[in-house]
VEXTIFI-105590 format. One record per residue: residue in three letters; z, y, x of N, C-alpha, C, O in turn. Coordinates in pm, whole numbers, plus 50000, padded with zeros to 5 digits. Example, Ala and Ser with C-alpha at 12.3 -4.5 7.8 and 13.67 -1.06 7.14 Angstrom:
BEGIN
ALA507804943151319507804955051230507804967051320508464966851424;SER507084977551285507144989451367507875000351290508045011451341;
END
This chain:
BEGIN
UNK851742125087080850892130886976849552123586973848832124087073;UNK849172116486859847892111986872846652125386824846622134486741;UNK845902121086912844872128286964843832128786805843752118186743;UNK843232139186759842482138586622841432143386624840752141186524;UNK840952150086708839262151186741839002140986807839802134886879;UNK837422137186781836832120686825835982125886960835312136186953;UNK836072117987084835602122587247834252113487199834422101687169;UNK833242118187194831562111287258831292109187369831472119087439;UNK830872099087428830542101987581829542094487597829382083987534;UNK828562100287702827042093987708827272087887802828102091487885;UNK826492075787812826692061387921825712061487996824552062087955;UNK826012060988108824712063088251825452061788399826592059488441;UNK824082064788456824472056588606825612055388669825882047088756;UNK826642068188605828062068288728829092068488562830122075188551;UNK828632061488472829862052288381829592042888351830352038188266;UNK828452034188391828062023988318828602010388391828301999488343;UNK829562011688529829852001888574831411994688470831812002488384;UNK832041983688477832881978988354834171985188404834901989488315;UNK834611986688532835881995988536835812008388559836722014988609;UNK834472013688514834362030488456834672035288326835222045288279;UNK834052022988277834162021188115835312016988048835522019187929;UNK836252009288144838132008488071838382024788123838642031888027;UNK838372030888231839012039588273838512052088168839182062488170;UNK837392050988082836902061487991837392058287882837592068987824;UNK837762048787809838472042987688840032042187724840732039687626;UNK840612043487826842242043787866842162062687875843162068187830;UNK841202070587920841772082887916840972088787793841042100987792;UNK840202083387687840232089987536838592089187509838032096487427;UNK838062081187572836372081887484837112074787361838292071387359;UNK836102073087255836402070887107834672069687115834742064587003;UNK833752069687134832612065387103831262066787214831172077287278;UNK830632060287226829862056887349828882057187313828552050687213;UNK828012064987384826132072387347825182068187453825092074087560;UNK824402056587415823122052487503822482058187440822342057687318;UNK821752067087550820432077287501819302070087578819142067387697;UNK818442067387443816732060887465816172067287478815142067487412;UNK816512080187604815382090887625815072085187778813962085287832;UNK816362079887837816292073187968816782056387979817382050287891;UNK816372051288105816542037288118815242028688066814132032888031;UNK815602019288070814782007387957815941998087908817161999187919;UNK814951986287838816371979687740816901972587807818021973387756;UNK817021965287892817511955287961819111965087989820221960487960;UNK818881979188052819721987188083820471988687978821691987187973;UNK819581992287870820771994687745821311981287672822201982487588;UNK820821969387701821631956787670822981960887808824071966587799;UNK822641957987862823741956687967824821967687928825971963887950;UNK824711979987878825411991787873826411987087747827561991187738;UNK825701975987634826011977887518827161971787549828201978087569;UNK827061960287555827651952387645828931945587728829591935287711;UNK828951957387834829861962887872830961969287809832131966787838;UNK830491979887699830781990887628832011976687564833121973487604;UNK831261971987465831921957287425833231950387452834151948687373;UNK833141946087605833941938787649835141949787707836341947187714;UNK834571960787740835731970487831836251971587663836681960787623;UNK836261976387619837011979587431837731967387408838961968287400;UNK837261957287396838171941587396839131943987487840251947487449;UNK838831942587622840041947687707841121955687695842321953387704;UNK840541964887675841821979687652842361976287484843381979487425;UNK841721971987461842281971487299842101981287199842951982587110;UNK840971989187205840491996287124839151999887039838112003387094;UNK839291998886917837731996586861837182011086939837842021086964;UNK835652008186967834922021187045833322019786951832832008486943;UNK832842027686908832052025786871830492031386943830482040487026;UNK829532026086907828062029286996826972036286911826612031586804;UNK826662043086941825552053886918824232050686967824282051787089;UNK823542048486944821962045986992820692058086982819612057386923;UNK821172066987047820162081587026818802076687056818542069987156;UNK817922080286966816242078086975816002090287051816962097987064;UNK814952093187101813752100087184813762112087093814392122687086;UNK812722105787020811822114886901810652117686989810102112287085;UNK810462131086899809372135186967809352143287023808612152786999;UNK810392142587147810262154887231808862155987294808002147187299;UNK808822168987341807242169487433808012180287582808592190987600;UNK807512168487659807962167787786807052175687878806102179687810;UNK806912181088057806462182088114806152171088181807052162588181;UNK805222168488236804202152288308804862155288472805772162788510;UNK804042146788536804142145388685803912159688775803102167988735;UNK804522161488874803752166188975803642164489089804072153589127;UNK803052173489196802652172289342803772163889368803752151689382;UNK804872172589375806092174789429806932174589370806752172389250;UNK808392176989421809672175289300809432186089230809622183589111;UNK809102197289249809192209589194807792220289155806782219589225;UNK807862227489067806722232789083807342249989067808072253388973;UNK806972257589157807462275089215806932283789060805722285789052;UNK807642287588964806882292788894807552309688888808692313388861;UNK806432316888923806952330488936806422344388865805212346688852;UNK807322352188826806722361288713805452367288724805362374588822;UNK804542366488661803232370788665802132360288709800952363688707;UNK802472348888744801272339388756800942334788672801762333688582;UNK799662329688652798812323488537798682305088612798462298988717;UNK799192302188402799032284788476798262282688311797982290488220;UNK798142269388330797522262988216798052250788193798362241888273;UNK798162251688019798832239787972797852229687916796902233787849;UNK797992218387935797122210087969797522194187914798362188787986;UNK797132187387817797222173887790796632162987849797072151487853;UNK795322168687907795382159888035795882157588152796952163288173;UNK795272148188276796002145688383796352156688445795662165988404;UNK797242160388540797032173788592795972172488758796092163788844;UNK795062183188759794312178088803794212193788972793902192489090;UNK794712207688881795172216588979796442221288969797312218588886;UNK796442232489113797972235489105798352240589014799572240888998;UNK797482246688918797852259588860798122255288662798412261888563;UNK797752237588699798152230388533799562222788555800122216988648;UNK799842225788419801252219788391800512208488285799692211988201;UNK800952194488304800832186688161801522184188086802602182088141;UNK801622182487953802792180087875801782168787778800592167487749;UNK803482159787741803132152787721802522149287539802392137787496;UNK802332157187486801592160887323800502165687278800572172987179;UNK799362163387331797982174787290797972179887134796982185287086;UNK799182177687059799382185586930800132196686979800152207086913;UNK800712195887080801512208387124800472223487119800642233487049;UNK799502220887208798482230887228797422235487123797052246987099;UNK796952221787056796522223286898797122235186849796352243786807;UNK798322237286847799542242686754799752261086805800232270386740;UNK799342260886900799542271487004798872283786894798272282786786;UNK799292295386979798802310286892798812318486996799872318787059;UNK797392329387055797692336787134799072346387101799232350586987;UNK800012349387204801102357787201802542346187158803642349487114;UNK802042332987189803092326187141804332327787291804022332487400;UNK805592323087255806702321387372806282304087361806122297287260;UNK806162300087505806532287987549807652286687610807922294987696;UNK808562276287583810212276387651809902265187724809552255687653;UNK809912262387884810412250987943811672246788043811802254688137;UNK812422238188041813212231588070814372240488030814952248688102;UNK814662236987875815842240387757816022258387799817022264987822;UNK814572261887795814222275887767815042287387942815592298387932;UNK814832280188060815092284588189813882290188198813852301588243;UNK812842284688166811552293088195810842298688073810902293787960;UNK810152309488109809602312687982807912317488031807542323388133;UNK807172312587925805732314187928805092321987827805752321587724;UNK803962329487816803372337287710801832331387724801362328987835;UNK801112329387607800042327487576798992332387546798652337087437;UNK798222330987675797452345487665796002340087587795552345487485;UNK795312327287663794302318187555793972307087510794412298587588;UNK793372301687415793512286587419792102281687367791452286687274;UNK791752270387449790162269787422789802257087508789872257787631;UNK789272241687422789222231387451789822223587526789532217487628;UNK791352225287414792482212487482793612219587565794742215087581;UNK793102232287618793892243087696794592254687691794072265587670;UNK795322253487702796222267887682796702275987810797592271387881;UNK795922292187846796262298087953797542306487893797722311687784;UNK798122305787981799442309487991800132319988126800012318488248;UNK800782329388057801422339388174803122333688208803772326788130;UNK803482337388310805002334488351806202348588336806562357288416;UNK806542345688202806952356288191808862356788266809612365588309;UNK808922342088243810142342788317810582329888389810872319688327;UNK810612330888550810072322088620811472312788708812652315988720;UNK810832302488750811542293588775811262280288877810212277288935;UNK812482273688881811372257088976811552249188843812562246788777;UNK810072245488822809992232788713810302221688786810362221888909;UNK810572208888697810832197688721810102188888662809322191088569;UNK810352178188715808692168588619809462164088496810682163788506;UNK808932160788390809672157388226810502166588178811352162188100;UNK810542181088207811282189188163810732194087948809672197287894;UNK811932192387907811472200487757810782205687741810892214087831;UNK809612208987662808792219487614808822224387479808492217687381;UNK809342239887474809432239187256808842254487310808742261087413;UNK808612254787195807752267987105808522275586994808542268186895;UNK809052285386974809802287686872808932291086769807932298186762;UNK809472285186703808522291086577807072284586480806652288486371;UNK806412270186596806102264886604806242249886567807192244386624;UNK805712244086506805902227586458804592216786486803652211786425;UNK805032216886585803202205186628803382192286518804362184786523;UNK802462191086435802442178786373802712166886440801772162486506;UNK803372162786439804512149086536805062145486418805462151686320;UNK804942125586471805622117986352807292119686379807752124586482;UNK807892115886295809582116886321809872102186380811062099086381;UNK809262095686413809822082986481808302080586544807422075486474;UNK808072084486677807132075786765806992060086759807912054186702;UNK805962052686811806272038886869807072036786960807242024986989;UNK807602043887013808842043287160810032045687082811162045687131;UNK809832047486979811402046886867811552034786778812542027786763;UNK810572033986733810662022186648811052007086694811621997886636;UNK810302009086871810861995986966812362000186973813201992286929;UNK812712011487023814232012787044814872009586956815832002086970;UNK814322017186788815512010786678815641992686657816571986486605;UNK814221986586722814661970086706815781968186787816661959986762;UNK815741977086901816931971987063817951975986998818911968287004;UNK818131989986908819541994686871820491983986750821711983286737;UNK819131974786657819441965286581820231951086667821351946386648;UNK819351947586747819421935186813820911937186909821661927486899;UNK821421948987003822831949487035823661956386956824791957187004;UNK823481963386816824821958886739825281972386720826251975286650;UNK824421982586797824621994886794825741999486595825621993286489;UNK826502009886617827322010486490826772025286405826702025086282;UNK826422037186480825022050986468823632046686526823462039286622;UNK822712052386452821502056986529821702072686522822192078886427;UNK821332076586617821112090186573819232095286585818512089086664;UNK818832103386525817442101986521817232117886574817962126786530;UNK816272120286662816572136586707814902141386701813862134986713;UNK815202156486675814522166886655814162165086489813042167186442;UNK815072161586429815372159886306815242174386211816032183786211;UNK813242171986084812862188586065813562183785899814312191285835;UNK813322176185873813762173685709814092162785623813612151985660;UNK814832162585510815522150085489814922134785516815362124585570;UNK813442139285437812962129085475812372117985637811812107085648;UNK812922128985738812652121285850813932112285820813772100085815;UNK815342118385799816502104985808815952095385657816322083685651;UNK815502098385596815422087685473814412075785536814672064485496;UNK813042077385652811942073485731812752065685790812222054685775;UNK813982063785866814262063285994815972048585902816552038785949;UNK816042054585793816872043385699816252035585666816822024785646;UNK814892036385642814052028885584813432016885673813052006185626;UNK813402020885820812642010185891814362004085969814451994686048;UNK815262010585930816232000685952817011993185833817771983685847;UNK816651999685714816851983485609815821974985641816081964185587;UNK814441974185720813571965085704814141957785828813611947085859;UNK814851961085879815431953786018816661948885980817391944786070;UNK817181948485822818331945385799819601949785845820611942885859;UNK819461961385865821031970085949821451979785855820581987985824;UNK822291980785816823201998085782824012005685855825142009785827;UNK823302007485959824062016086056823382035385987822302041185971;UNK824792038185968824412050585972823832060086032824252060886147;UNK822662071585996821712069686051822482093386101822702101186008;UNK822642096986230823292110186231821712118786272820822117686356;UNK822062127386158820832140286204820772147886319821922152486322;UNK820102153086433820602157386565819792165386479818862161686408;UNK820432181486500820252191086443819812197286547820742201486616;UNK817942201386620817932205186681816572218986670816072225686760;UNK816372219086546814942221786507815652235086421816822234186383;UNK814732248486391815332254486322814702250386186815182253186076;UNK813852244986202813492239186037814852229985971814932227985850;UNK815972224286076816802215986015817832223185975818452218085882;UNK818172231786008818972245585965818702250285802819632251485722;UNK817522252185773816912256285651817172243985563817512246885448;UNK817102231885589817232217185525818442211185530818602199785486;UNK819682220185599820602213985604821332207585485822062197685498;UNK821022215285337822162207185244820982197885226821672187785228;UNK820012194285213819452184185178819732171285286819962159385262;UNK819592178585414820122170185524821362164585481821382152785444;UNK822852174385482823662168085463823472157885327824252148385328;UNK822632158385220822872147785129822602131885160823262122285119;UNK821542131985235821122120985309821712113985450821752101985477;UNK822062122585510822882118185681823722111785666824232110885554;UNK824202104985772825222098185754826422107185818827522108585763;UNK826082112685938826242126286032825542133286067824312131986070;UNK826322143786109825182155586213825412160086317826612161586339;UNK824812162586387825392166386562824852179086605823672178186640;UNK825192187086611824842203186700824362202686768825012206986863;UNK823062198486810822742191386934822152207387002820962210586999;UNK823392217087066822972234287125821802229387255821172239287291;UNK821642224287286820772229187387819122231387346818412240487388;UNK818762221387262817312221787174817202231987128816512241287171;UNK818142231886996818522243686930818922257486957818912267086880;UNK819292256587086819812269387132818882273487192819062284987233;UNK817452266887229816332273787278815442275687152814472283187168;UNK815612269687022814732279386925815522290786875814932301286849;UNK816642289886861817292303086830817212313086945816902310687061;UNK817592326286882818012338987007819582333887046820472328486980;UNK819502336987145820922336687242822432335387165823302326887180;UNK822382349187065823632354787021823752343786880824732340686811;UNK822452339886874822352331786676823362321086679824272319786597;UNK823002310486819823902300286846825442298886756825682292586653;UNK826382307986850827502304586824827832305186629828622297286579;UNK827112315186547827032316486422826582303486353827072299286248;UNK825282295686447824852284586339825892275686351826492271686252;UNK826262271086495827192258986475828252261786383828442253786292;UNK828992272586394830292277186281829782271186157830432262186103;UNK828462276186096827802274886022827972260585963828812257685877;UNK827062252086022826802237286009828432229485984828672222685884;UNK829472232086102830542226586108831182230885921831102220885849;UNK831652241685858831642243785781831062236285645831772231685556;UNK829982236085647829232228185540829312216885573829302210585467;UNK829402208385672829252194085670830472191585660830552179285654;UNK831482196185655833032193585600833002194585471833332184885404;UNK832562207585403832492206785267831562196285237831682194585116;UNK830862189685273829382178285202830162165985260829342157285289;UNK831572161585291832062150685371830912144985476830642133085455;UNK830392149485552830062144285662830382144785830829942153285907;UNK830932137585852831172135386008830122143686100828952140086112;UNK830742156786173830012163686261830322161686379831522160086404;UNK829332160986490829812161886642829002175786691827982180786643;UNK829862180186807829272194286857829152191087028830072188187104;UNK827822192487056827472186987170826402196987250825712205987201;UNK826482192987374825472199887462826762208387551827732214087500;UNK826402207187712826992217087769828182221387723828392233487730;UNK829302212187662830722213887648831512216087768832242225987766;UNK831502206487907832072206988001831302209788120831752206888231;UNK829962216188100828772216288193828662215788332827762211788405;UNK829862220888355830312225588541831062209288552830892202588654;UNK831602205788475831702189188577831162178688588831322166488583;UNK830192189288610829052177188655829282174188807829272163988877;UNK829512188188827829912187388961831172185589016831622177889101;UNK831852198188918833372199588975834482194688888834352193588766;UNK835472191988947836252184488891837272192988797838272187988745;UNK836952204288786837602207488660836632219388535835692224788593;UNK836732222788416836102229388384836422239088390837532239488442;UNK835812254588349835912263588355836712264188227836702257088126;UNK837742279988279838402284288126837222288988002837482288487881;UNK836162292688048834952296687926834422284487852833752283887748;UNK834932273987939834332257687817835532253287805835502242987738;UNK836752256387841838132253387755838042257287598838082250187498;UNK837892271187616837602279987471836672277287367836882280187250;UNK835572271287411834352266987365834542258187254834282259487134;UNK835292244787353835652236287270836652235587203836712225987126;UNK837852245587207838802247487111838312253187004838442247986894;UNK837652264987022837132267686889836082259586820835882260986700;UNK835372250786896834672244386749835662234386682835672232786560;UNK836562227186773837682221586680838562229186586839042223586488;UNK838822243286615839282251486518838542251986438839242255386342;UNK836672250186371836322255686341836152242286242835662242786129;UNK836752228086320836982216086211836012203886291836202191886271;UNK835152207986367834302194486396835312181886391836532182086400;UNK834442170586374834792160986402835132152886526835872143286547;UNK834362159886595834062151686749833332159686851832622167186784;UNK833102162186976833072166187071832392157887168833082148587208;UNK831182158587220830332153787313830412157287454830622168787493;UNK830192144887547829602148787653828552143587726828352131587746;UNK827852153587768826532142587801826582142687980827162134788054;UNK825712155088017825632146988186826862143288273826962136988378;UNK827942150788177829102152388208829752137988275830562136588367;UNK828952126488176829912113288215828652110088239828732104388348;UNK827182109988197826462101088256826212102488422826712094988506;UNK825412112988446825132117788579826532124488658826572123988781;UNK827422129188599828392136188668829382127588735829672115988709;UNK829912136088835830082129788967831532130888956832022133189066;UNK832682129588830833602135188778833572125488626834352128688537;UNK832872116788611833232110988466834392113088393834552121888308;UNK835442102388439836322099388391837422112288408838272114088322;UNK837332120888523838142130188471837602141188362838322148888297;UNK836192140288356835632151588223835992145988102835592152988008;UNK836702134188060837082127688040838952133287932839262135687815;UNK839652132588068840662130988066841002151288032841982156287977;UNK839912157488083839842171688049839652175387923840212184687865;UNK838802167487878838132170887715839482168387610839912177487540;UNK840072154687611841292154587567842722162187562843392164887462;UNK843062165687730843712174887698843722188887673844662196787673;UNK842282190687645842252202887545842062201687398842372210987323;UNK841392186587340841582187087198843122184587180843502190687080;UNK843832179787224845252181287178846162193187236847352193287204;UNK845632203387323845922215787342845722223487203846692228987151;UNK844182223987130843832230087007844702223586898845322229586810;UNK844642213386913845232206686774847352213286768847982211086665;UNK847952219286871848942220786890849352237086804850422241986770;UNK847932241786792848042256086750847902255386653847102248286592;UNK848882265086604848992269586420847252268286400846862261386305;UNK846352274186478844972276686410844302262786350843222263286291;UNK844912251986366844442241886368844492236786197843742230386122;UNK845742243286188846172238486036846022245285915846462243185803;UNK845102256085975844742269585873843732261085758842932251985781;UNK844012266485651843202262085518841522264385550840932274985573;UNK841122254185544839732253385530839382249885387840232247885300;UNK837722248985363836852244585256836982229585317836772226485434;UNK837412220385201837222206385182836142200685092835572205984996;UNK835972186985153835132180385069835832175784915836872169384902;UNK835002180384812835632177784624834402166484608833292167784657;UNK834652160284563834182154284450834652151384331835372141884301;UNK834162161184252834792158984133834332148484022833142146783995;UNK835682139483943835392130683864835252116083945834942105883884;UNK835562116284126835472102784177837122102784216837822112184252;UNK837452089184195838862086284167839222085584334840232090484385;UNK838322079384394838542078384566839062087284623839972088184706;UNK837882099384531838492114384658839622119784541840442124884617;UNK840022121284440841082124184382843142116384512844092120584578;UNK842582105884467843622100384591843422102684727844512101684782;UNK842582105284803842852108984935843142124084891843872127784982;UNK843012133484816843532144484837845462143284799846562146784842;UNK844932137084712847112131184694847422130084776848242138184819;UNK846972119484854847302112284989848042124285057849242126985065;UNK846682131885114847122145785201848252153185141849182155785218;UNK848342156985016849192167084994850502161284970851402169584954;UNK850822148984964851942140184965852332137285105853562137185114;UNK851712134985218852012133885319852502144785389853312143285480;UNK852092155685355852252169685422853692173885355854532178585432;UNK854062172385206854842173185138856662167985153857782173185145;UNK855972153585181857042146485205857202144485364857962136085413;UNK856622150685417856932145585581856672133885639857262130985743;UNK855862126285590854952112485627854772112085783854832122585847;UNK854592102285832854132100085904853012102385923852422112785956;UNK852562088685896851222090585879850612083885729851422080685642;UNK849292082385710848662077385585848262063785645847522062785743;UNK848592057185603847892042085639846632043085513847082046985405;UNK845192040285515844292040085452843512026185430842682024085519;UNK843582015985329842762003585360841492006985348841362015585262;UNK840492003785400839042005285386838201990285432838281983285533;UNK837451989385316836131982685340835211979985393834681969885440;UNK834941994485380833652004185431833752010185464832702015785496;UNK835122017785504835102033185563835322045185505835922054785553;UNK834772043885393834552055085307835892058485270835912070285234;UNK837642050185259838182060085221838522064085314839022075385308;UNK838462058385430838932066685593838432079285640838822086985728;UNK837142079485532837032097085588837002103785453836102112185448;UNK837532102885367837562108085261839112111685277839402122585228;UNK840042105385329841012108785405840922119885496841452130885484;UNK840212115985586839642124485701839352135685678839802143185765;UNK838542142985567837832150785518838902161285416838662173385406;UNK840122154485342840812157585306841512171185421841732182385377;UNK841742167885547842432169985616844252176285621844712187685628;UNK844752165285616845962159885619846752164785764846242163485876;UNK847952169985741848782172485892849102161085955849802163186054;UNK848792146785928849442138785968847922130985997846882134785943;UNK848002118986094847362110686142846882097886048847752091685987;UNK845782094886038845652078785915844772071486017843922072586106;UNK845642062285935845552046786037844652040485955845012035585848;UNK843032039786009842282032985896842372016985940841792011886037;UNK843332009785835843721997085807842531986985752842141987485635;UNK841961977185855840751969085802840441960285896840221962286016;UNK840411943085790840161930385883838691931985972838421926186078;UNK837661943485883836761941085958836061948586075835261957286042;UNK836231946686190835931950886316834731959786347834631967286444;UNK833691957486234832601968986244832831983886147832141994086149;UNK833681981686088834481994585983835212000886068835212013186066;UNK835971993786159836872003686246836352009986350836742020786396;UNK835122000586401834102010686508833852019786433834502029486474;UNK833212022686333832282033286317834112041386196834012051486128;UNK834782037086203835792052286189836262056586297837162064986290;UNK835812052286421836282061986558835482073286508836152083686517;UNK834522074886468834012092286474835102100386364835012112286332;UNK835772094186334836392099886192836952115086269837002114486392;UNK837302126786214838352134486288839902131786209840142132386089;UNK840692129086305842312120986236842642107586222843662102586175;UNK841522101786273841582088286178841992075286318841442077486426;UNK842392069986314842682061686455843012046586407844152042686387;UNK841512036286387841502028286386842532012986404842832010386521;UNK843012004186303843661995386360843261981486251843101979986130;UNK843221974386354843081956786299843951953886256845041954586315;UNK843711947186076844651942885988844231928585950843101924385928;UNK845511921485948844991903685866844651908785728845231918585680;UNK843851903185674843711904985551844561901585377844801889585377;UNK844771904485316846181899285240845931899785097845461908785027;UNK846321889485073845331881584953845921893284783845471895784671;UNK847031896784860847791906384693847781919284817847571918984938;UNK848141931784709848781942284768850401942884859850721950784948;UNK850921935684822852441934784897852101925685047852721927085152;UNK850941916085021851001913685187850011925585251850011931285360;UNK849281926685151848281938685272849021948385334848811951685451;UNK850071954385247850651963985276852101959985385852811969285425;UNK852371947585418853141938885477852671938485636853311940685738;UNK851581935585619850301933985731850131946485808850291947585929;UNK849731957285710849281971985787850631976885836850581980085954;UNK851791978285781853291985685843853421975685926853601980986036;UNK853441962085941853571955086089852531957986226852681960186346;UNK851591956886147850821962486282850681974986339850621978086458;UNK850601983186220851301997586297852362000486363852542011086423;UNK853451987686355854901993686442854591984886550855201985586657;UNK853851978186534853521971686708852901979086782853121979186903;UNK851891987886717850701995986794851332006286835850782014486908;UNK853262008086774853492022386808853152036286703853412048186719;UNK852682031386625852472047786557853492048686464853702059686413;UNK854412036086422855592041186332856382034086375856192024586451;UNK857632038886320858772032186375859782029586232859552037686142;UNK860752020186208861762019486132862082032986121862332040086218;UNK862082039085930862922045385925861802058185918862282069485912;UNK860602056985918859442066685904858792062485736858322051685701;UNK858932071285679858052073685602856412071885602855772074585704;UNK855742066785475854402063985516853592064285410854122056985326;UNK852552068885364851522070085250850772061085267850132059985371;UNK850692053685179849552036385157848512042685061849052046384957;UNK847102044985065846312039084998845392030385010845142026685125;UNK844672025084908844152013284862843452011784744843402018584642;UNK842972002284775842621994284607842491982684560842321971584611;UNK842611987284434842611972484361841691965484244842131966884130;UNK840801960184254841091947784288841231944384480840331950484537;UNK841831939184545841931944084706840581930584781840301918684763;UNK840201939884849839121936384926837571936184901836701929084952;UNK837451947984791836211951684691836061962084755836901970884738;UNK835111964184835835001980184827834581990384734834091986184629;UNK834682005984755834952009984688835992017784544836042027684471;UNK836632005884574838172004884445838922014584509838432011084616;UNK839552022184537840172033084630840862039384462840312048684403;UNK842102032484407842812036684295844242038784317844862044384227;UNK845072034184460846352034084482847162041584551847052044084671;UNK847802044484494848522055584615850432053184621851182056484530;UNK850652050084687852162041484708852962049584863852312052684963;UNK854292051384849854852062784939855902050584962856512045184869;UNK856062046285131857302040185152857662039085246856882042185337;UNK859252033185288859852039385451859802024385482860032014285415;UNK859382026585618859242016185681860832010385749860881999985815;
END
C-alpha cells in the first residue's frame, strides 16, 4: 500500500549524520525541515546537503523546508541552567542585561512596551505562567502565577497581545539568502499575523530570484482571523500547536486545527499539522496510544502531512519515530474514515481542476490504479491531490525540482519521467517508469492526465484511461 499522508521531519544533531538520513528516507520521511531558529549556516549547508545526496542514494525525490525564526521573543541568559520559579514570587521583565536574581530578560523591549497591568505572560510554550502587576521604565513587575524551572531562550507570548515586530527580522532575511543559495524547495515564514507578512517574505525572495513557495506557520491568533486571506496568498500552512496552543485556551486547540485543515483543502492548499505529534519519543522508543489517535485523526480530518520536530532532531529514537509515524498514517488511511466525503477544492470555469476532478471520479469508478498526472509545475499534482481520489497519482515530470516540492502533496508520490516530444511518447515514458518503480503492473488500468500543447505549463486539458 503506498503510503498518502506526507512525513516532515526536522534535521538536527541525532539525524543529521548521512546514514541517519538514508535510514529516514528508507523508513518514510518525504520532506526535510532545517529550522533557522538553531545552528548557523555552515550547519545548514552541510544539512542541505546531505539531505541531497542521501535522496540520490535511496532514490527518492525529498524535498527541504527552510523554517525562518521570525520574531519570536525569547528568554536571555542566566546564572545557571535553570531559574526556580515558584507561585507567588515577584520577578521582573526586563530588556536589559539581567543584572539580579529576581530579572528575567527577554529578548524584545517591544514586548514590555506592549504590556498591560493584569496581562498573562506565557513562558516556555505556556509551562509557566506570569501576571502583571506594573510596568514603568523599560520594566515589567510581574507575579508567578504558575511556576516552574525556566530555561535560558525559552518562548515568551502574551495572549492577546501584538508587540509591534517586523515579520522578517535581519536574522531572516540573512537566512532567506542561505535558504536561496542551498536550493531550499519551502520557506516557511513563522509567527505569521497577516497576508501581507507572506506577500513581504515573496517579495524579498523574487528579489533573490527564487519561487520557492513561501508556507504560513499558523501560530498567532491574529492568523486564525486572516486565514482565508492567508490561504489566498500561501503557498501552505502548517498548524504550528505549540505557539498557537499557548495563545489559545486549552480545549480551543483541537477545534482550530479541524478548523484550518478543512478550509485549506477547500482553498487547495497543502497543510501540515505539527508540534508534539510523537512527543514521548524523544525519549522512548515507542509512542503513546494518545499520539497514535492524535495523528489519525488529523489525517482523518484530511491534512496533508504530519510533522516531527524534536522527535528526529534531538530525539534519541529518530529513525524509529520515524518508522512509527508511518505505520500509523497507513493504519488511518486503511479505515473506511479515511474515504468519507469531504469539502473539495472547485474552481469553477478552470479546465485544470475540471479534469483532475474527472480524473478522481474515473479512477474511483473504473478501478484504476492509479492516476499518472504530468506536471510542469505541480499544480496539476495537487489539484489531483486536492481532488482526493481512492487511488494513488504518480506526479510524472522531467523536472527534479517539481517532484521535490510534490512530496508535500497528500497522495501524490513523485516519479522521474524522460521527457516526450508528442503525447504517445510521454505517455510511453510515464507507464514504463511506473512499472519499473513497481506501482503498476501489466494488466492494471490507469488514468493519464496532461496537456497539450505538452511541456507548457499550465495546459492541463487531457484526460485518457488505459491498461497497461
Amino acid at each position: 500500500m503506498i503510503r498518502r499522508t506526507r512525513i516532515v521531519c526536522t534535521i538536527g544533531p541525532s539525524s543529521s549524520s548521512p546514514a541517519v538520513l538514508r535510514n529516514l528516507i528508507q523508513s518514510g520521511m518525504d520532506v526535510a525541515r532545517l529550522n533557522f531558529s538553531h545552528g548557523d549556516h555552515d550547519t545548514h549547508r552541510r544539512a542541505a546537503a546531505d539531505v541531497r545526496a542521501a535522496a540520490q542514494a535511496v532514490g527518492r525525490p525529498v524535498a527541504i523546508i527552510g523554517d525562518l525564526q521570525g520574531p519570536k521573543i525569547r528568554t536571555g541568559a542566566l546564572d545557571s541552567s535553570f531559574l526556580r520559579l515558584v507561585r507567588g514570587r515577584q520577578v521582573v521583565l526586563t530588556a536589559s542585561h539581567r543584572q539580579d536574581p529576581n530579572e528575567i530578560e527577554v529578548s524584545h523591549g517591544e514586548l514590555i512596551e506592549s504590556l498591560r497591568k493584569g496581562d498573562r505572560v506565557l513562558l516556555d510554550d505556556g509551562r509557566i505562567e506570569l501576571t502583571v502587576r506594573s510596568i514603568s521604565g523599560g520594566r515589567a513587575v510581574c507575579s508567578v502565577v504558575r511556576g516552574g524551572l525556566l530555561g535560558e531562550r525559552k518562548g515568551v507570548s502574551v495572549p492577546g497581545r501584538t508587540p509591534p515586530l517586523p515579520a522578517l527580522t535581519d536574522k531572516d532575511i540573512a537566512d532567506l539568502k542561505l535558504a536561496v543559495e542551498i536550493g531550499v524547495d519551502y520557506v516557511a515564514l513563522s509567527f505569521v499575523r497577516r497576508p501581507d507578512d507572506v506577500l513581504m517574505c515573496q517579495q524579498h525572495l523574487a528579489g533573490f530570484n527564487c519561487t520557492a513557495p513561501v508556507i504560513a506557520k499558523l501560530e498567532k491568533v491574529e492568523a486564525i482571523r486572516e486565514l482565508s486571506d492567508i490561504l489566498d496568498v500561501a503557498g501552505a500552512v502548517m498548524v504550528a500547536r505549540g505557539d498557537l496552543g499557548v495563545e489559545l485556551r486549552l480545549g480551543e486547540l483541537p477545534a482550530v486545527q479541524k478548523e484550518v485543515i478543512d478550509r485549506a483543502n477547500r482553498a487547495g492548499v497543502p497543510v501540515i499539522t505539527a508540534t508534539e505529534m510523537l512527543e514521548s519519543m524523544v525519549t522512548s522508543n515507542r509512542p503513546t496510544r494518545a499520539e497514535a489517535s492524535d495523528v489519525a485523526n488529523a489525517i482523518w480530518d484530511g491534512t496533508d502531512a504530519v510533522m516531527l520536530s524534536q522527535e528526529t532532531s534531538v530525539g534519541a529514537h529518530p529513525v524509529e519515530a520515524v518508522r512509527a509515524m508511518a505505520r500509523i498514517c497507513l493504519s488511518a488511511q486503511r479505515h473506511a474514515t479515511f474515504q468519507r466525503q469531504r469539502q473539495i477544492w472547485r474552481e469553477p470555469g478552470q479546465v485544470g481542476s475540471a479534469i483532475a476532478h474527472a480524473a478522481a471520479a474515473s479512477a474511483n469508478e473504473l478501478g484504476a490504479r492509479v492516476i499518472i498526472a504530468f506536471t510542469e509545475s505541480g499544480t496539476t499534482a495537487l489539484r489531483c491531490s486536492k481532488a482526493r481520489p481512492h487511488v494513488p497519482i504518480i506526479a510524472a515530470s522531467p523536472h527534479e525540482e517539481v517532484l521535490r516540492r510534490t512530496s508535500l502533496y497528500a497522495g501524490v508520490v513523485p516519479l522521474l519521467v524522460a521527457p516526450g516530444r508528442d503525447t504517445d511518447e510521454m505517455f510511453a515514458n510515464a507507464t514504463e517508469a511506473a512499472v519499473r518503480a513497481g506501482f503498476v503492473r501489466e494488466g492494471d488500468r490507469v488514468v493519464i492526465v496532461a496537456g497539450v500543447p505538452v511541456g507548457k505549463p499550465g495546459q492541463t486539458n487531457l484526460l485518457k484511461v488505459e491498461t497497461v
